[in-house]
C-alpha positions in Angstrom: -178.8 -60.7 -81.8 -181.8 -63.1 -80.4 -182.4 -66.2 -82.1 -186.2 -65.9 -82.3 -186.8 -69.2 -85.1 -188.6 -71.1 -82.8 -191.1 -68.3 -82.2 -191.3 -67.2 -85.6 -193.7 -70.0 -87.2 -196.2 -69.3 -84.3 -199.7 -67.4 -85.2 -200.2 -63.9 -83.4 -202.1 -65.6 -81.2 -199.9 -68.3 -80.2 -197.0 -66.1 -79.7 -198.9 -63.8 -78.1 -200.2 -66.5 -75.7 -196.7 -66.9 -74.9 -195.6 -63.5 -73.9 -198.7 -63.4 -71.9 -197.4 -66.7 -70.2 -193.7 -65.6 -70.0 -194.9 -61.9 -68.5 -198.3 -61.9 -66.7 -199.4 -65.6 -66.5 -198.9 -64.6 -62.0 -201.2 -61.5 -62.6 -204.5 -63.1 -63.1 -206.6 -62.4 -65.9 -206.9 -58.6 -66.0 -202.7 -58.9 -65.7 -202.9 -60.9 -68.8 -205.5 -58.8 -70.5 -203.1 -55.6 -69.7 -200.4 -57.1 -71.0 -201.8 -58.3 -74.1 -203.4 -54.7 -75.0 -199.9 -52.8 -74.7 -199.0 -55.5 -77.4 -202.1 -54.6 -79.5 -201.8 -51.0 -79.0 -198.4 -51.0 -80.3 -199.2 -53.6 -83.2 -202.1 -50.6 -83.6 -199.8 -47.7 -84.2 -196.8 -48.7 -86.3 -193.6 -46.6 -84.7 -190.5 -47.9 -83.4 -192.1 -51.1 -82.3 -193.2 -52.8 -85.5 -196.3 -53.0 -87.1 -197.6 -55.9 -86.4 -198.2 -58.5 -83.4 -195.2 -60.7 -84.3 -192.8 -57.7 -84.6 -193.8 -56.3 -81.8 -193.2 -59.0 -79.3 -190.1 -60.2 -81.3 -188.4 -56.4 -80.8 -185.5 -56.9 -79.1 -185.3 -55.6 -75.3 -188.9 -55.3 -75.1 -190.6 -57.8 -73.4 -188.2 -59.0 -70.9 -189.3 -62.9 -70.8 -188.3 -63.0 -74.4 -184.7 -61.5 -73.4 -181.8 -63.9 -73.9 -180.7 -63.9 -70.3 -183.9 -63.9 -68.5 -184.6 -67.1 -66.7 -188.5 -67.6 -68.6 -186.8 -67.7 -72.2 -186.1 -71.5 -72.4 -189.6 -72.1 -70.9 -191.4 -70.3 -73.5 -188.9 -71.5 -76.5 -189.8 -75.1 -75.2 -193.7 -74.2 -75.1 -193.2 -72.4 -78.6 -191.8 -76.0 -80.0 -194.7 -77.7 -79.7 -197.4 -75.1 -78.3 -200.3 -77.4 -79.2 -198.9 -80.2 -77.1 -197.9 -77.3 -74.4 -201.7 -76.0 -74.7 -203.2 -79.0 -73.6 -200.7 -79.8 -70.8 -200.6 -76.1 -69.3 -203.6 -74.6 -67.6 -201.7 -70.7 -67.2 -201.4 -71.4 -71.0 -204.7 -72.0 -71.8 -206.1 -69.0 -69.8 -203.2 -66.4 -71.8 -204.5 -68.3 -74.8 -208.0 -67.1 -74.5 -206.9 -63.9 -73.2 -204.8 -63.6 -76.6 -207.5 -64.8 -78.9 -210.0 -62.5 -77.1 -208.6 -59.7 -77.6 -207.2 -60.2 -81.1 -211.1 -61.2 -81.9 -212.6 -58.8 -80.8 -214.5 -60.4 -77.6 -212.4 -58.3 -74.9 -211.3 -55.3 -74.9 -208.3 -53.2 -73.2 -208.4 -52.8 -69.7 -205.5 -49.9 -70.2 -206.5 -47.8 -72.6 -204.5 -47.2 -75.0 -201.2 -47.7 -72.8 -197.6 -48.7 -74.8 -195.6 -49.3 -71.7 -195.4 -51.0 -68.5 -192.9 -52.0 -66.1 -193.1 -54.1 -62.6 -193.2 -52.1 -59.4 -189.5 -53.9 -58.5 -187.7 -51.3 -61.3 -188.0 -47.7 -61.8 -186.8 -46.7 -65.7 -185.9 -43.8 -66.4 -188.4 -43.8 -69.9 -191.2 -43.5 -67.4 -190.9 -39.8 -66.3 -191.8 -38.5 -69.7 -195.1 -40.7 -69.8 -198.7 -40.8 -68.2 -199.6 -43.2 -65.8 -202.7 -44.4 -66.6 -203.3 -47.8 -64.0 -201.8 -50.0 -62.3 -202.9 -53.9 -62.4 -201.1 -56.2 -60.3 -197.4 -56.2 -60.4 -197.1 -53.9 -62.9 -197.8 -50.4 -63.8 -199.1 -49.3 -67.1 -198.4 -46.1 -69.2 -199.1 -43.9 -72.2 
């Protein structure tokens, strides 16, 4: 199982400045606003996912830059050990960070609707034939 301490003390929207950094912080800002509405959407609608931003984005196997093995996880536990300190020293950060608080304000809104999934266009899961496409933004293509 993931050890997930260092994220846990983070707000929602410091944590979910960092999955914005570790998934879409190369997408620009309607990448990052994308992925940070999938995250709200599924905090929205309590299933499977959790029912909230923190168990969301801590549910194991779903963001993939939060998965033990994938090469961003020791970036983002170092960023989540002292985010303020990252914050000021990270420009990408700083942009997810408004993204983040944007959205979780109030200020923006989703640019997907009201899409639960995504995936880059380098994979093809299986999950996806029994969804609707709704955009595509960058790298990755959103569904609902």
């Amino acid at each position: 199982m993931s050890d997930n301490k260092k994220f846990e003390s983070l707000s929602d929207v410091e944590l979910m400045s960092i999955c914005i950094y570790g998934e879409a912080r190369n997408q620009g800002l309607d990448g990052m606003l994308a992925v940070a509405s999938v995250i709200l959407n599924r905090a929205q609608n309590p299933s499977w996912w959790g029912s909230d931003i923190k168990s969301v984005i801590l549910k194991k196997w779903q963001f993939s830059c939060l998965n033990e093995n994938d090469p961003n996880r020791k970036t983002l536990e170092n960023i989540a050990s002292d985010f303020q300190d990252s914050l000021n020293r990270l420009n990408m950060l700083r942009h997810c960070y408004w993204v983040a608080k944007g959205l979780l304000e109030g200020f923006l809104t989703s640019n997907v609707g009201v899409a639960t999934h995504y995936h880059t266009r380098s994979v093809s899961p299986s999950w996806k034939e029994k969804l609707q496409k709704v955009t595509q933004i960058g790298d990755h293509i959103f569904y609902v």
